[in-house]
C-alpha positions, 0 to 999 in steps of 0.5 A: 544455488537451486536452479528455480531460484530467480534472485531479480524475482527474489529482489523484487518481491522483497523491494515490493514487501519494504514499499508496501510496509512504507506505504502502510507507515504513511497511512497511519500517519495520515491517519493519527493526523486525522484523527488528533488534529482535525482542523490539519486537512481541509477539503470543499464542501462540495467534494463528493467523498467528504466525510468526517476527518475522523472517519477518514482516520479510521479508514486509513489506519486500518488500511495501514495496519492492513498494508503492513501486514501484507508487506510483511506477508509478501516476505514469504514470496508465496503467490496468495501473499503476491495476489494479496499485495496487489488487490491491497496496492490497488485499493489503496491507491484508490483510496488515495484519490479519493483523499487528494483534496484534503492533502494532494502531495501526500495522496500523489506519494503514496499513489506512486509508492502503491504503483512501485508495490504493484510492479515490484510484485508483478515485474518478475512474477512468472519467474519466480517459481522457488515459493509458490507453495505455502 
């Protein structure tokens, strides 16, 4: 076994890429409801971030498509792959605040999930040598 090769490290990067492709699924789920059934989510006038369910829709399929791919990146375990992940968890989780009142259970799970990305990546990042290059 190579002697740079940290199988926690390893595990956790992988926990970390099958979260963030999850995270990405209930995005696009988030977002096909969005888009097909607009009378599903319903959030106050007065709420700040109200914007039409169709362009919410949007928004989040294409953070799903983004997360998915980087979940799929983070497999490689290269660090621009891991930096990636991070910055993507992070907005997303963002984004997710911003959708807690049309549908707050489901904001609050994935808002976990993307904390669960964010120390899987970063839990074991220093002893993960094995993959920097790529």
């Amino acid at each position: 076994m190579d002697p740079d090769y940290n199988v926690a490290a390893a595990g956790t990067i992988l926990f970390g890429g099958i979260i963030m492709i999850v995270a990405g699924a209930f995005h696009i789920i988030q977002a096909l409801v969005a888009l097909f059934n607009d009378q599903f989510y319903v959030a106050g006038e007065e709420y700040i971030f109200h914007f039409d369910l169709t362009s919410w829709g949007w928004i989040h399929l294409l953070g799903g498509i983004i997360l998915v791919l980087g979940g799929i990146f983070l497999f490689r375990g290269a660090m621009w792959a891991r930096i990636l992940a991070v910055v993507l968890a992070s907005l997303s989780a963002i984004l997710n605040f911003m959708w807690l009142p049309y549908y707050p259970l489901w904001g609050i799970i994935i808002i976990v999930l993307d904390v669960l990305i964010i120390w899987a990546v970063l839990a074991h990042a220093r002893d993960l040598r094995y993959a920097t290059q790529a």
